[in-house]
Structures are given as structure tokens and as C-alpha cells.
C-alpha positions as CSV (number, residue, x, y, z in Angstrom):
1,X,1.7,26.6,-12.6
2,X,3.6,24.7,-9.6
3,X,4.0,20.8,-10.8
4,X,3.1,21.0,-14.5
5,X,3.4,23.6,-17.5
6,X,0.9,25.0,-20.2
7,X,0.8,24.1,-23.7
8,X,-2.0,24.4,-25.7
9,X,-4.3,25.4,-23.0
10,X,-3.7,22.0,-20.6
11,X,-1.1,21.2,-18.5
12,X,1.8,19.2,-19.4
13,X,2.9,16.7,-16.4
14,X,6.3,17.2,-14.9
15,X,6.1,14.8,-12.2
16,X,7.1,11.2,-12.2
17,X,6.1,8.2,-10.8
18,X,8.7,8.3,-8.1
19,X,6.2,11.4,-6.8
20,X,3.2,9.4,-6.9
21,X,4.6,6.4,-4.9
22,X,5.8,8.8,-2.6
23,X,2.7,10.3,-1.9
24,X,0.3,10.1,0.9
25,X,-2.2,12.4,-0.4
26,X,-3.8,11.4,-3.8
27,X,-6.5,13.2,-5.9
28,X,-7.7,11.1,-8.9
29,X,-9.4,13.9,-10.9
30,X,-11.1,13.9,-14.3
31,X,-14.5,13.6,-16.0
32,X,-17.4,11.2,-15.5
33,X,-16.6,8.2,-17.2
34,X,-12.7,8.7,-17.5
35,X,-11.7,5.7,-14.9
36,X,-11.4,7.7,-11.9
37,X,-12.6,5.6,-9.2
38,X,-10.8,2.6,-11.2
39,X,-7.2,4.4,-11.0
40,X,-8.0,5.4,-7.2
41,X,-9.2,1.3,-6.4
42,X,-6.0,0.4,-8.1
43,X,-3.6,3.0,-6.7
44,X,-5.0,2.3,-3.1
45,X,-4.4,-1.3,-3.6
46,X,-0.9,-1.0,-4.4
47,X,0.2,1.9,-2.4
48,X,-1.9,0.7,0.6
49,X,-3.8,3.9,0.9
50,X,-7.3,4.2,2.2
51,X,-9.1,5.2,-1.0
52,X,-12.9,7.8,-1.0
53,X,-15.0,7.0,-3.6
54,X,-16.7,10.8,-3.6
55,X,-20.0,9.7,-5.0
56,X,-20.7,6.7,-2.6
57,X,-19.2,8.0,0.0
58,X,-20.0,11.9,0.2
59,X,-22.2,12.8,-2.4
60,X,-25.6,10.9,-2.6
61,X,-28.1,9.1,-0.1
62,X,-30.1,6.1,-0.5
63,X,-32.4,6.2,-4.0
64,X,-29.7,8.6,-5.5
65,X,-30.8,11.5,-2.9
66,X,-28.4,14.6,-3.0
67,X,-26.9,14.6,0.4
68,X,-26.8,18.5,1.5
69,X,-23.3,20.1,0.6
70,X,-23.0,20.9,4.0
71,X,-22.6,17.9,5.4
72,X,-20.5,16.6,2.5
73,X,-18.1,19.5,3.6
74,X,-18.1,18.6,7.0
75,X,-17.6,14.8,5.8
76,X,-15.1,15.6,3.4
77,X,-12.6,18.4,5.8
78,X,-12.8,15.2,8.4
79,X,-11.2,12.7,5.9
80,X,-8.9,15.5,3.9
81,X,-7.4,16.0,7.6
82,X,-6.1,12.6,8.1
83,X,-2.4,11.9,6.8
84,X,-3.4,9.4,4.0
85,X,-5.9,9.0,1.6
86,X,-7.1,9.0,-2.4
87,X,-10.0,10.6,-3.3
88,X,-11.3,9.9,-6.8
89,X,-12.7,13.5,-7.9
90,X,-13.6,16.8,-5.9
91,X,-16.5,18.6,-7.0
92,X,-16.4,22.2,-6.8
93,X,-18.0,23.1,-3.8
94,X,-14.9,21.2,-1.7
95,X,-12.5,21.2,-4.1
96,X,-10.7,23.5,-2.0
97,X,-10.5,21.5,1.2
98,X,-9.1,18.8,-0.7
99,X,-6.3,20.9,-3.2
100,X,-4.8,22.3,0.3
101,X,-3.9,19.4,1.4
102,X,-3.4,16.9,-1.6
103,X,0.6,15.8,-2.7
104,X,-0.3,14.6,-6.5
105,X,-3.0,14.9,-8.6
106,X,-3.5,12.6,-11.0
107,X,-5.4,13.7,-14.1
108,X,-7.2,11.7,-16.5
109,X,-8.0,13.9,-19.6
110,X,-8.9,11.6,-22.4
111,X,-12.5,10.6,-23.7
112,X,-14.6,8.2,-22.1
């Protein structure tokens, strides 16, 4: 696996911090609950990048209304096309967009 190794079914980091500070495209990726969209507020904050918060920004509507996945991918391929960014999680349906073009990915695999 390119950037990380597996041990005992997970992947063991090989990257440093050097790559994250480096990076202009950052994925913040891990369970609900895990800090995601804390890590992502932080890391935009210090590395000046524009962070997406994927569940108020792309996934719901007012009065927690599923917004179509549709127009999520068409809202998400926009913002995954600019140079910069951190997105705090990528469901499934767009994961893809976002993994070809992301630098690091940042996973948070711990309990809530």
C-alpha cells in the first residue's frame, strides 16, 4: 500500500509531519465521533487551508434533510478541483473524487 504498511490488518503510518505541512490537499478521515472536523478546524488554522466540513457543507439541508448525492458530487468534484483544501471525511459515494486528488490522509482510528 503506497504511504503506509499492514500489520495486523490496519495500516501503519510512514509519513511524517514534514508531509503534512507540506500538503495542499488534506483528507481528515475517520469515524463519527473520532475528532474529525476538530483536526481539519485546527489543521486549516495553522496551515492556512480552506477547510470542508462534509456534513454542513455537502451532506444535509435545512431540518437535517439528505441533500441528493448527486448534487453532493457535483458540489464536492467542484471544491476537490481547486489546489487547496481539507475535507474532514468522504463518504463513499465520493470518496473517489476526493482520494484522486488528496496529498495526505490523516486517519483517526481510535474510539470515540
Amino acid at each position: 500500500m503506497p504511504g503506509g504498511r499492514i500489520a495486523y490488518n490496519r495500516v501503519v503510518p510512514i509519513g511524517t509531519l514534514d508531509d503534512v505541512v507540506s500538503a495542499s490537499r488534506i483528507l481528515v478521515y475517520g469515524v463519527t465521533g473520532s475528532g474529525k472536523s476538530t483536526a481539519a478546524l485546527s489543521l486549516g488554522e495553522i496551515l492556512e487551508l480552506p477547510v470542508h466540513l462534509v456534513d454542513e457543507e455537502f451532506g444535509w439541508l435545512p431540518n437535517w434533510t439528505p441533500r441528493p448525492v448527486d448534487e453532493i458530487e457535483t458540489m464536492v468534484a467542484s471544491e476537490v478541483g481547486n489546489e487547496h483544501w481539507i475535507f474532514d471525511s468522504a463518504y463513499g459515494q465520493f470518496l473517489d473524487l476526493v482520494l484522486t486528488r488528496v496529498e495526505v490522509v490523516i486517519g483517526l482510528d481510535y474510539p470515540r
